[in-house]
C-alpha positions as CSV (number, residue, x, y, z in Angstrom):
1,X,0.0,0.0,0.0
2,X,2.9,2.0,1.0
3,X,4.6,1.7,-2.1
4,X,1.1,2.3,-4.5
5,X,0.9,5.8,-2.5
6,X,4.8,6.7,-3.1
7,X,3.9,5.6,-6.6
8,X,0.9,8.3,-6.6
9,X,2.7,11.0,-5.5
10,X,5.8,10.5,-7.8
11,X,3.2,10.5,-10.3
12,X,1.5,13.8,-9.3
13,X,4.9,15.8,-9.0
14,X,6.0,14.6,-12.3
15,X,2.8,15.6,-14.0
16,X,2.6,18.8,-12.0
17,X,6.0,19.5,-13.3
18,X,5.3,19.0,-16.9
19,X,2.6,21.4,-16.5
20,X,4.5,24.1,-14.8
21,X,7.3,23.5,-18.0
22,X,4.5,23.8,-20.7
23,X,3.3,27.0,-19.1
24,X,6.8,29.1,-18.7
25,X,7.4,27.1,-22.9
26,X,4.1,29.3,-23.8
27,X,4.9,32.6,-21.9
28,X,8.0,32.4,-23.7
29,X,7.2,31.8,-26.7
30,X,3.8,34.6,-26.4
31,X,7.3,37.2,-25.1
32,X,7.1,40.3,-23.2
33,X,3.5,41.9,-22.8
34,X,3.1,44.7,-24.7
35,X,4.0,46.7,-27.7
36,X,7.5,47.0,-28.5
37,X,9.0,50.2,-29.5
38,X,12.8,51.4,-30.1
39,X,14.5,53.6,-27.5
40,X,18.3,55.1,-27.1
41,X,19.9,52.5,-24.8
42,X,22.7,55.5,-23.7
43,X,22.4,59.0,-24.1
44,X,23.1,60.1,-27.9
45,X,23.4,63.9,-29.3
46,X,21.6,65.7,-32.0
47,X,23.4,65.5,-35.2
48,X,24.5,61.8,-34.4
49,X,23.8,58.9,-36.8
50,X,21.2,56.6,-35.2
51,X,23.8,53.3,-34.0
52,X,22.0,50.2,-33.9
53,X,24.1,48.9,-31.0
54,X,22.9,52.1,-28.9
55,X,19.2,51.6,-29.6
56,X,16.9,48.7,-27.4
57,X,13.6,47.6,-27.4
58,X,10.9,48.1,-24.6
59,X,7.5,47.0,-24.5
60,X,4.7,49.6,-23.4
61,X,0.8,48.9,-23.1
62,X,-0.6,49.7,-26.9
63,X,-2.5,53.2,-25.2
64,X,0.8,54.4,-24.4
65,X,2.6,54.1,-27.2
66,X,4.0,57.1,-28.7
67,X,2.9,58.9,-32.2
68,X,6.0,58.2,-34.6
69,X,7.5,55.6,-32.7
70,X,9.4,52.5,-34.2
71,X,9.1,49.0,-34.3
72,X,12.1,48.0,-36.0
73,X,15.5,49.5,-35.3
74,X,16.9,48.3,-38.4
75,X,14.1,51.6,-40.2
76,X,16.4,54.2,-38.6
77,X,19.7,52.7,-38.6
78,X,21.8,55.8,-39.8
79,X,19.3,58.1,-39.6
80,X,20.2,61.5,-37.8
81,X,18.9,62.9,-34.7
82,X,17.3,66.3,-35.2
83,X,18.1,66.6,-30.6
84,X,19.6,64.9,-28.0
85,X,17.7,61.7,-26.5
86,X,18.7,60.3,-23.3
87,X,18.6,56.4,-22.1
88,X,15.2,55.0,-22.4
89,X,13.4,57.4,-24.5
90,X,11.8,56.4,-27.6
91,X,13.2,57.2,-30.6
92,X,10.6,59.3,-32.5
93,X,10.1,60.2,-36.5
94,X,10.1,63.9,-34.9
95,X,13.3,63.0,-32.9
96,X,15.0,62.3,-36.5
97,X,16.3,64.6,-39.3
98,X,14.3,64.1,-43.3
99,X,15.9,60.6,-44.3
100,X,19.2,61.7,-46.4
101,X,20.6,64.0,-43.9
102,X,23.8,63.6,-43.1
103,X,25.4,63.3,-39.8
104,X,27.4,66.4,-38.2
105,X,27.1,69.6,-37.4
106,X,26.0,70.9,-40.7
107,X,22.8,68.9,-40.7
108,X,21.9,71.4,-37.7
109,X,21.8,74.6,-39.5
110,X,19.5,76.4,-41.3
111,X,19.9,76.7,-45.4
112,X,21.0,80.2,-45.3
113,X,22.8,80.4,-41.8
114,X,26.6,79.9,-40.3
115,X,28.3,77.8,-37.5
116,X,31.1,79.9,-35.9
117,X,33.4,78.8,-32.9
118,X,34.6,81.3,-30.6
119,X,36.3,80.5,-26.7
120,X,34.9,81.7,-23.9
121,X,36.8,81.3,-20.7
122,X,35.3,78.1,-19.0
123,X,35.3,79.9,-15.1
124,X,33.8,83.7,-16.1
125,X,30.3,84.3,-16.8
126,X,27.9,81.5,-17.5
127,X,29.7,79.2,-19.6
128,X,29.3,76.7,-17.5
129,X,25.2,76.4,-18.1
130,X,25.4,77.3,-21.5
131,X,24.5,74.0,-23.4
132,X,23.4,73.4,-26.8
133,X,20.1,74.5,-28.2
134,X,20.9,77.7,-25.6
135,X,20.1,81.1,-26.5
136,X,23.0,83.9,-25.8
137,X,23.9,87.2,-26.5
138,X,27.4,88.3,-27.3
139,X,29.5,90.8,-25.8
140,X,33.0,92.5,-26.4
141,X,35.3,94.2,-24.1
142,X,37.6,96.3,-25.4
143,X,39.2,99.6,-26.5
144,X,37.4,102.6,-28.2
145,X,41.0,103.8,-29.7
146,X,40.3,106.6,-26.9
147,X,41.9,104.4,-24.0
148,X,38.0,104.0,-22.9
149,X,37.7,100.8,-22.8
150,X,33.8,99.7,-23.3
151,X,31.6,96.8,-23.2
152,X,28.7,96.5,-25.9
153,X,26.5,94.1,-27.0
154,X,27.7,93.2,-30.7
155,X,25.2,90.0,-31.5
156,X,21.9,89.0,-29.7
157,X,19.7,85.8,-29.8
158,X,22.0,83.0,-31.5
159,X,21.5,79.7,-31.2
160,X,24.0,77.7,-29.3
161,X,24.8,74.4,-31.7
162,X,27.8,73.0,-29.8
163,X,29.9,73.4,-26.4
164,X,33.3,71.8,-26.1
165,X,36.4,71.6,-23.9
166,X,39.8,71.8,-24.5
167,X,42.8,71.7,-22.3
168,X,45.4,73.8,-24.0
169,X,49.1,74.5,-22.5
170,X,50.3,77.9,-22.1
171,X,53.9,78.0,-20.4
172,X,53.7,74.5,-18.9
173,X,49.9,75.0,-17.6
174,X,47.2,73.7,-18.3
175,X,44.5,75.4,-19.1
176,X,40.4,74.3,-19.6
177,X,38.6,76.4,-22.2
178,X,35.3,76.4,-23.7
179,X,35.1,76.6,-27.3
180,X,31.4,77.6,-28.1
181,X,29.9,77.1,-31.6
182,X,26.7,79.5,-32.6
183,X,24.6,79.6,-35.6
184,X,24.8,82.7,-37.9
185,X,24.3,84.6,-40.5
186,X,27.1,85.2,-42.7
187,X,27.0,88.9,-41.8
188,X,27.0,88.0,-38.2
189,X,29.8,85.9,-38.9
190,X,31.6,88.7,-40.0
191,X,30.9,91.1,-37.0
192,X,31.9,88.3,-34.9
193,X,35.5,87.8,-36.2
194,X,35.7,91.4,-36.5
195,X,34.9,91.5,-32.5
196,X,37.0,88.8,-31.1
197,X,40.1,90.7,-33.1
198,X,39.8,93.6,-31.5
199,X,38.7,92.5,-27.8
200,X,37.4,89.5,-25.5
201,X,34.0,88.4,-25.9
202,X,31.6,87.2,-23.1
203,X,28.2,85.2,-23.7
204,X,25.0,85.8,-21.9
205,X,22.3,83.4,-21.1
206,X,18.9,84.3,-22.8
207,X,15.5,83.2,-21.1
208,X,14.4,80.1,-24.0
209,X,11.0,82.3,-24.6
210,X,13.1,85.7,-25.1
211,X,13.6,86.6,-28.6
212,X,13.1,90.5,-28.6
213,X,16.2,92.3,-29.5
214,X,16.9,94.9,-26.3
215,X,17.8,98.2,-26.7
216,X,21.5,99.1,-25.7
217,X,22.1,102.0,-23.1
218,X,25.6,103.2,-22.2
219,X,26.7,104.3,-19.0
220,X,30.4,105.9,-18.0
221,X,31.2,104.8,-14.9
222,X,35.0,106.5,-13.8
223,X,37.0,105.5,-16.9
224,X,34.8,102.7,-18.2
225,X,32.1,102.4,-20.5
226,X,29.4,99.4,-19.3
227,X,26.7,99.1,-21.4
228,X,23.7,98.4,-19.8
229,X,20.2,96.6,-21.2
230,X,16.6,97.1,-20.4
């Protein structure tokens, strides 16, 4: 009797096993719930090729899913992002230059417009928020062939399209500067050069909603000339 029982119960784990098996073989096979989309696995930056290795997929409930998302990675392999993305965000039609761009930072500007790179010392001003897609104004600091020296606005509202740092060495120091690239016009390019020839520039952060031009008012204080913005 003893032995018909054992039998039983060997009989009921076994068949309890095969049925706990052929219920994890069907999940896996249904896969995630869910419908999958492609996100950026790591953070990438506008103007990069889309890399295949640096995308993912997730799975999202079918209500959630994004308009212009992607199925397939393999549909925007090479394509180039029109901003930065950051790790886990799906990877849009809207996130993505027109098919044919090419990567770099020409595909960022405009048909007509400029990219111009001028340093800004990394520790003065607000360099260190300045990021791309920021808005700035330009300044220069120098001599009015008087010995005044003055401070004016010479450019207002460009578009920030790059920030980078370089350590350069000056007499055995090193040195961290910020070489900023803006979008201009060609005749702002050239109002540029002529301003970082003749003096030092500084950039000022613009609210994101401000694009009114302000009106420049100059005031002497002792020997300088500040110019001053309302």
């Amino acid at each position: 009797m003893k032995n018909k029982r054992a039998i039983l119960f060997l009989g009921l784990a076994a068949l309890c096993g095969l049925a706990t098996a052929s219920v994890a073989r069907k999940a896996a096979q249904k896969g995630p719930d869910g419908v999958p989309i492609v996100v950026a696995a790591v953070p990438a930056s506008l103007g990069q090729a889309v890399d295949l290795s640096k995308l993912r997929i997730a799975h999202v409930p079918a209500s959630t899913v994004p308009q212009g998302a992607f199925q397939n990675a393999a549909l925007i392999t090479n394509r180039v992002l029109a901003r930065s993305v950051v790790p886990g965000e799906p990877i849009l039609e809207s996130s993505l230059l027109p098919e044919g761009a090419q990567a770099g930072l020409a595909a960022l500007l405009g048909e007509t417009s400029r990219a111009i790179s001028i340093e800004v010392d990394e520790f003065k001003g607000v360099a260190g928020f300045i990021q791309p897609g920021s808005k700035v104004d330009v300044l220069s600091t120098g001599n009015n062939g008087a010995g005044v020296r003055t401070t004016e606005t010479v450019l207002q509202n460009l578009k920030v399209l790059a920030v980078d740092v370089r350590v350069e060495s000056n007499d055995g120091t090193a040195e961290a500067a910020r070489v900023v690239t803006l979008e201009v016009t060609p005749r702002q390019a050239s109002t540029l050069a002529a301003a970082e020839s003749e003096g030092s520039l500084k950039l000022t952060l613009r609210n994101p909603k401000d694009d009114a031009d302000s009106r420049p008012v100059q005031m002497v204080l002792g020997t300088d000339v500040q110019e001053m913005r309302f």
